[in-house]
Steps between C-alpha positions, in 0.01 A plus 500: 500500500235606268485822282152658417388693181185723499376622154787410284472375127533203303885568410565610814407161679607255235878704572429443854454123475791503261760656736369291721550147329847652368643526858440123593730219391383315181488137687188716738182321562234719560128508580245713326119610610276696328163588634303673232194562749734758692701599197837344712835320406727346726881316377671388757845327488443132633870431525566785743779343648696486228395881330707829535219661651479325802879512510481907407217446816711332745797753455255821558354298802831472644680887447144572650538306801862651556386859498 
């Protein structure tokens, strides 16, 4: 699942990234990239098995395969 943001500000992202880290547990591992050259960052939640979002994923996943 991954969310884009074109032409935002400053605040705007850094509330972005904080909702984000909010919403996973506090024992999360995650991995970070940052490519400067194409102006990109990528978190990702190594744990994933363990997170509510791939729990949150799994339960969409399945009222989608019902319907």
């Amino acid at each position: 699942m991954s969310i884009e943001f074109t032409g935002i500000n400053k605040e705007t992202a850094a509330g972005e990234i904080k909702n984000f880290l909010d919403s996973c547990p506090d024992d999360a591992i995650f991995k970070m990239v940052i490519n400067s050259k194409r102006g990109n960052l990528r978190i990702k939640v190594k744990n994933a098995g363990k997170s509510r979002i791939r729990k949150l994923l799994g339960r969409f996943r399945r009222k989608k395969s019902n319907v």
